[in-house]
C-alpha positions as CSV (number, residue, x, y, z in Angstrom):
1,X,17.6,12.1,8.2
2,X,14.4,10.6,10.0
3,X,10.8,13.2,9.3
4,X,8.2,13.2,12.0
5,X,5.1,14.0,11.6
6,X,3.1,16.4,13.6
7,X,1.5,14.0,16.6
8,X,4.8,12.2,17.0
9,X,6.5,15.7,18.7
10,X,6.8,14.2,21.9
11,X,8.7,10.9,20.8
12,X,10.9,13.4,18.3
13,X,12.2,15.0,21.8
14,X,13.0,11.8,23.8
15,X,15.1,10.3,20.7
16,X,16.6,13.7,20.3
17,X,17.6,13.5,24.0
18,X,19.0,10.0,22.9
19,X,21.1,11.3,20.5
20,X,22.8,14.0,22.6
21,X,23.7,11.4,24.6
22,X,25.1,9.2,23.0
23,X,27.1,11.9,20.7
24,X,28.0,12.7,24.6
25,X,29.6,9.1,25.2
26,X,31.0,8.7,21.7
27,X,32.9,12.1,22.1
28,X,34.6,10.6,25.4
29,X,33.6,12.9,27.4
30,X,34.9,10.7,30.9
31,X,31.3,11.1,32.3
32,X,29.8,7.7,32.6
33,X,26.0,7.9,31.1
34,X,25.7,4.0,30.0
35,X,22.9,3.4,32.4
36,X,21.1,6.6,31.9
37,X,21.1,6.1,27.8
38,X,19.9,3.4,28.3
39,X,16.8,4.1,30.4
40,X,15.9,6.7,27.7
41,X,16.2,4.6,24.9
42,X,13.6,2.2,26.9
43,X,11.3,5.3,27.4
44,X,11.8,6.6,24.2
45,X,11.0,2.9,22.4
46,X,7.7,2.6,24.9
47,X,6.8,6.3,23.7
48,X,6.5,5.3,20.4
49,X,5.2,1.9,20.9
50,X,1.9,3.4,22.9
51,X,1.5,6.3,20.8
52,X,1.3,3.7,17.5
53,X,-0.8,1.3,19.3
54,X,-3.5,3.8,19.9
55,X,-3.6,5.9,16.1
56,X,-6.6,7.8,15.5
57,X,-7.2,7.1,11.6
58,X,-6.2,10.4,10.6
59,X,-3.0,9.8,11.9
60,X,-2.5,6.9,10.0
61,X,-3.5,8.7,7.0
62,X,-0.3,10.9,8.0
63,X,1.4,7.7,8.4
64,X,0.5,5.9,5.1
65,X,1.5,8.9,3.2
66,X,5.1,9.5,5.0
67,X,7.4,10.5,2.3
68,X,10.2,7.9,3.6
69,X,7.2,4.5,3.5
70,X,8.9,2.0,0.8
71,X,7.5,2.1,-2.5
72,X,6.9,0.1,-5.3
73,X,10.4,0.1,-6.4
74,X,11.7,-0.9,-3.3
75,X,9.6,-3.9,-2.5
76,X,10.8,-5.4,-6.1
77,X,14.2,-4.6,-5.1
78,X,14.0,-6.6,-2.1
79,X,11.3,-9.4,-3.2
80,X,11.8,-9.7,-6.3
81,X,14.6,-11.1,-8.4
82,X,15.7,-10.6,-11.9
83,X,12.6,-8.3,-12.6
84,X,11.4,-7.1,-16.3
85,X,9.5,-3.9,-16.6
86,X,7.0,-3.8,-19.8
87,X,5.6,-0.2,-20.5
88,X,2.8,0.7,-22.8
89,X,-0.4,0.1,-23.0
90,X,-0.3,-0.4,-26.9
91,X,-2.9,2.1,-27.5
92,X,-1.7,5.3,-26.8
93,X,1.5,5.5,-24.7
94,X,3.4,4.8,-21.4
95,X,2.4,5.9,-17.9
96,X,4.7,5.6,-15.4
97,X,2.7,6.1,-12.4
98,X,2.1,2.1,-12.6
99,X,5.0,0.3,-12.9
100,X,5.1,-3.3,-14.0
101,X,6.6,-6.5,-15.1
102,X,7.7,-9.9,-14.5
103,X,10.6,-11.5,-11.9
104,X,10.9,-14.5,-9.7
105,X,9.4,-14.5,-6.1
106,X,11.6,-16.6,-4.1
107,X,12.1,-18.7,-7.4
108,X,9.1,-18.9,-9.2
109,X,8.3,-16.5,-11.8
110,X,4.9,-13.9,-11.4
111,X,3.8,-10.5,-12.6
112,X,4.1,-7.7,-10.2
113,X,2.0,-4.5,-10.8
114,X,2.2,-1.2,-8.9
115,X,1.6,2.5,-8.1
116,X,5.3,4.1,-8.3
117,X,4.8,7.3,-6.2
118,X,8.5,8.2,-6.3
119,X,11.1,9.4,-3.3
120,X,12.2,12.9,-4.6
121,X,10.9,15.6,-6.5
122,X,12.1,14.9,-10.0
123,X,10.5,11.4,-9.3
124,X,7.4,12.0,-8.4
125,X,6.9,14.4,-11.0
126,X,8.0,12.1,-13.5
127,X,5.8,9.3,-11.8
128,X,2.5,11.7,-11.3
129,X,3.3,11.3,-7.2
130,X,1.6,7.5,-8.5
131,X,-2.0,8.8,-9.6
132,X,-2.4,7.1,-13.5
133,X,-4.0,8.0,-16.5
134,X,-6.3,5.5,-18.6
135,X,-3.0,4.4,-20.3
136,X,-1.6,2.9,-16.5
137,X,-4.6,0.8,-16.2
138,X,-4.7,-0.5,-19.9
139,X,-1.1,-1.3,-19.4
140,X,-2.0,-3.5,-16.0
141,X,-4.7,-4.9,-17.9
142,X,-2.4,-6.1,-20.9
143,X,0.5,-7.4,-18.3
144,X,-2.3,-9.6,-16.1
145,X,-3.6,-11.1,-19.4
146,X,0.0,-11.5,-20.5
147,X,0.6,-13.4,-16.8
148,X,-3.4,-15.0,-17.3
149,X,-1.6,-16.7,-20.9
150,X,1.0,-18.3,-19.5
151,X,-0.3,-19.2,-15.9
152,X,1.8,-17.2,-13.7
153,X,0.3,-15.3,-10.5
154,X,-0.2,-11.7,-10.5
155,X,0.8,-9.6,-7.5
156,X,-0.5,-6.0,-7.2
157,X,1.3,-3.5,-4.7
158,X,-1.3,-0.8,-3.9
159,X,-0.3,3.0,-3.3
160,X,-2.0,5.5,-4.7
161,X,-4.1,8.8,-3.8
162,X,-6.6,7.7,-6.7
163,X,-6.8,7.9,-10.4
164,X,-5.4,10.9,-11.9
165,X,-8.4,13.3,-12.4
166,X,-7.3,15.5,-15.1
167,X,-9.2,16.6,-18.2
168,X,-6.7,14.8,-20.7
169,X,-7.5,11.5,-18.3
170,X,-11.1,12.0,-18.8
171,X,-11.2,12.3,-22.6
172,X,-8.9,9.5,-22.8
173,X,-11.7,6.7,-21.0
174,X,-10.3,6.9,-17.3
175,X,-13.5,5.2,-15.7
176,X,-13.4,3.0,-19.0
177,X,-9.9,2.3,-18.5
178,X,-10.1,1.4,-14.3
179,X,-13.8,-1.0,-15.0
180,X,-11.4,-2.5,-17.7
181,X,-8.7,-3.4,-15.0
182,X,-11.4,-4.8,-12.6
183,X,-13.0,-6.9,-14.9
184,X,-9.8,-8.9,-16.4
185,X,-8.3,-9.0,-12.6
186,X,-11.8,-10.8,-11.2
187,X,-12.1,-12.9,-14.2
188,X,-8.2,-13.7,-13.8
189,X,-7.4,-17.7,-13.9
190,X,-4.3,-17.5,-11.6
191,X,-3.9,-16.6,-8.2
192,X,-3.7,-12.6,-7.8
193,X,-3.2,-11.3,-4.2
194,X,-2.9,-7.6,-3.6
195,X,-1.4,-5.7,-0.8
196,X,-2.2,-2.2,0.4
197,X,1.1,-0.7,1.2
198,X,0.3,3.1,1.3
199,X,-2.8,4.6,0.6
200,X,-5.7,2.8,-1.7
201,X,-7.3,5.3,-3.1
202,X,-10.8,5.1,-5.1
203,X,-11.0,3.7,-8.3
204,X,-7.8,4.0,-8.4
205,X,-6.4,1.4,-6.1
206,X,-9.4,-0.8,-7.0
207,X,-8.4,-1.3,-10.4
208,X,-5.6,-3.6,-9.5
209,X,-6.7,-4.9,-6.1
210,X,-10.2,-7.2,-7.1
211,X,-7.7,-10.2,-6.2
212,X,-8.2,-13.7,-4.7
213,X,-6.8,-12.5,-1.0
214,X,-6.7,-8.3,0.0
215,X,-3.4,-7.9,2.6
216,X,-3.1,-4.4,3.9
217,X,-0.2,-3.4,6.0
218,X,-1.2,-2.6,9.8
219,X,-0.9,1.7,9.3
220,X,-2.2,1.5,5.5
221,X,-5.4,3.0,4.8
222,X,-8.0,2.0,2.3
223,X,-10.7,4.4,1.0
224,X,-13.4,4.9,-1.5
225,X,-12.5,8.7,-1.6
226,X,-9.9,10.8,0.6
227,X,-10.9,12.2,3.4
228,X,-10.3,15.7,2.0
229,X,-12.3,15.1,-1.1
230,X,-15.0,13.4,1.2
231,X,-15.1,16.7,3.9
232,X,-15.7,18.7,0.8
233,X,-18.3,16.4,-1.0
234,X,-20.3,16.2,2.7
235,X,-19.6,19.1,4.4
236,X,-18.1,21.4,1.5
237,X,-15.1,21.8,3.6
238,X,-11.9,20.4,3.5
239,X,-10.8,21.3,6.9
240,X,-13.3,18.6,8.4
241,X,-10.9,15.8,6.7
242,X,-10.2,14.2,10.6
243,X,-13.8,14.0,10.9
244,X,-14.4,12.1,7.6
245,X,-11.7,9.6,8.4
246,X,-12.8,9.1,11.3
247,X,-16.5,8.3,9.8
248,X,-15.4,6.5,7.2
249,X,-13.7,3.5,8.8
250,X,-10.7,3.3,6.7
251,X,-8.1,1.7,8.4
252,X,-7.0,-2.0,8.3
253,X,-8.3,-3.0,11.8
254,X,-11.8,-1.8,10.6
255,X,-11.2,-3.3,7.1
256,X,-10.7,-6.6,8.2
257,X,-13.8,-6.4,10.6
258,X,-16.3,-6.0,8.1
259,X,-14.2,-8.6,5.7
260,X,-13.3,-6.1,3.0
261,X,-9.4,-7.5,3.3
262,X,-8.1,-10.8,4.2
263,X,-5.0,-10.2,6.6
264,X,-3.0,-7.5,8.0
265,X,0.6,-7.5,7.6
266,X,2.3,-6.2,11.2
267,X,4.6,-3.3,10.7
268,X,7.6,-2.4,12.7
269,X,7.5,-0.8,15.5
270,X,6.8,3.3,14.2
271,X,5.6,2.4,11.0
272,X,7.3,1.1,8.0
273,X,9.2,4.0,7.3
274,X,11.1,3.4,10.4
275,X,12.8,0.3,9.3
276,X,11.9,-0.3,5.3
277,X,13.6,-3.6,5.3
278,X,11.6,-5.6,7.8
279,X,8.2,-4.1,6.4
280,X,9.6,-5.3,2.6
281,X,10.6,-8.5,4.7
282,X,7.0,-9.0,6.7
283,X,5.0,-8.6,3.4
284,X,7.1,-11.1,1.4
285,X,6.3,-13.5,4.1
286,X,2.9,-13.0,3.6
287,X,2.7,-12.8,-0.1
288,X,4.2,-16.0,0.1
289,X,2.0,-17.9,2.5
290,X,-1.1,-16.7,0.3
291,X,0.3,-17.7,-2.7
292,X,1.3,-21.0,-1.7
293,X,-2.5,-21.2,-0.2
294,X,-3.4,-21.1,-3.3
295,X,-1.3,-22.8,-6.0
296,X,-3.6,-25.9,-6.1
297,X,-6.9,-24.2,-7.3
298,X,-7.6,-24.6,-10.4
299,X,-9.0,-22.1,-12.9
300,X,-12.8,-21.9,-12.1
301,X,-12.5,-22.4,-8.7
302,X,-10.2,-19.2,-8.6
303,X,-12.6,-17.1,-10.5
304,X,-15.4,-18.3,-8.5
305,X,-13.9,-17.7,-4.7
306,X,-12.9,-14.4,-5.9
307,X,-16.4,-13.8,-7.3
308,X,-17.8,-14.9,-4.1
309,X,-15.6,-13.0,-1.7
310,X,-16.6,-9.6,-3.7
311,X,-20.2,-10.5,-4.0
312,X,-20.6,-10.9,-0.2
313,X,-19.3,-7.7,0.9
314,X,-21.5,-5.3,2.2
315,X,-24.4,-8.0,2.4
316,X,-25.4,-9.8,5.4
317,X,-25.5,-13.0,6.1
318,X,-28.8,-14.4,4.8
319,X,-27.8,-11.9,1.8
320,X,-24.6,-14.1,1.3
321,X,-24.7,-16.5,-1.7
């Protein structure tokens, strides 16, 4: 059954309306209501196009943390063939809020890494609704220098709140553990490309996204804190969330601007959530052009166009080296 969110109450009515009617013409009813379904359908499906075009960024918080956006699990279903998870990080046990492995992408073999946030209740518990202890992030770090070893590219699905910030986390080396992952992913000598597919939280998201091209998909939202956590930090109150998203420019379209990602991946029409399939679909595509862009670099030139493209962010031109 399909969840709205708050600011989509008007297009929730009109395909309401749409559904009375056409349980109206399936039931036989004798009345004749072809053309006038149809004309609703059209208003309904330009509803939701205009209201999507214009999304304040709070909204597309909303959006990138819809219960019913694919995870993880479902873009390896879909993309990813004949997949191997590893667990562990061979220190001090398994976290499941990253999931990863190794599979074949359209025939070649890679490492995929991701947050898992789950899709019920017993699976995001058991997933820690994909926020990860040091233990997640030593276990990337061991799978992207298992991939580094034997010259396979690393992909990195993104979707995470942040870093879990527990006590047991802290006395365990979580910042340790997520400048660790950073590190071995900017000194990595394949191709890595990351895609934001939810949220990319903090540290958190960071840890696995310092790769050689940044995707984000077009309702995503990338974000050095929350905006909750950053109303409370500036403002010490939470309620004033809308405003910090607005103020922190956290969506893709700004992203991209100020060169902080590489691409934006177009999702359907309402979000991913509407139609799962052709969002998995429109990020394979992309995850395939990049990597084939670039499959010819060699070693040092990887590290050092990855280095580059972090180095220049925030500097301005004349800055630029």
């Amino acid at each position: 059954m399909r969840s709205y969110l708050d600011f989509e109450k008007p297009v929730a009515e009109l395909e309401t309306k749409v559904e009375e009617l056409r349980a109206l013409a399936d039931g036989g009813e004798g009345v004749s209501i072809g053309e006038e379904l149809t004309k609703l359908e059209a208003k309904a499906a330009k509803a939701l196009a205009d209201l999507y075009a214009g999304l304040t960024p709070w909204q597309k918080i909303q959006v990138a943390r819809h219960p019913q956006r694919p995870h993880f699990s479902d873009y390896v279903q879909q993309l990813v063939a004949e997949f191997t998870p590893l667990a562990g990080d061979r220190h001090f046990g398994e976290d499941a809020a990253i999931v990863g492995g190794f599979g074949r992408f359209r025939g070649e073999p890679i490492c995929v890494i991701g947050q898992e946030k789950g899709s019920d209740t017993a699976s995001r518990l058991r997933h820690n609704f994909g926020m990860a202890r040091p233990e997640g992030y030593r276990k990337a770090v061991r799978l992207m220098e298992l991939a580094d070893r034997f010259g396979l590219p690393v992909v990195s699905l993104v979707d995470t709140a942040g870093a879990f910030p527990g006590i047991d986390a802290e006395e365990r080396g979580q910042a340790e553990a997520i400048a660790r992952s950073i590190d071995v992913s900017l000194a990595l000598g394949v191709p890595n490309v990351a895609v934001v597919v939810g949220e990319g939280g903090s540290g958190g998201a960071i840890a696995i996204a310092a790769a050689n091209k940044v995707l984000m998909l077009e309702h995503a939202v990338y974000t050095v804190a929350s905006p909750e956590a950053s109303a409370s930090i500036l403002w010490r109150d939470a309620a004033r969330a809308q405003d910090a998203a607005t103020s922190m420019k956290i969506t893709a379209q700004d992203l991209l601007k100020f060169g902080i990602i590489d691409l934006i991946v177009t999702e359907p029409p309402g979000g991913a959530h509407r139609d799962p399939q052709a969002a998995i679909g429109a990020v394979g595509e992309a995850l395939a052009k990049e990597l084939s862009g670039l499959a010819n670099f060699s070693r040092e030139q990887l590290v050092q166009s990855r280095t580059e493209k972090f180095l220049a962010m925030g500097r301005k031109p004349e800055e630029k080296r």
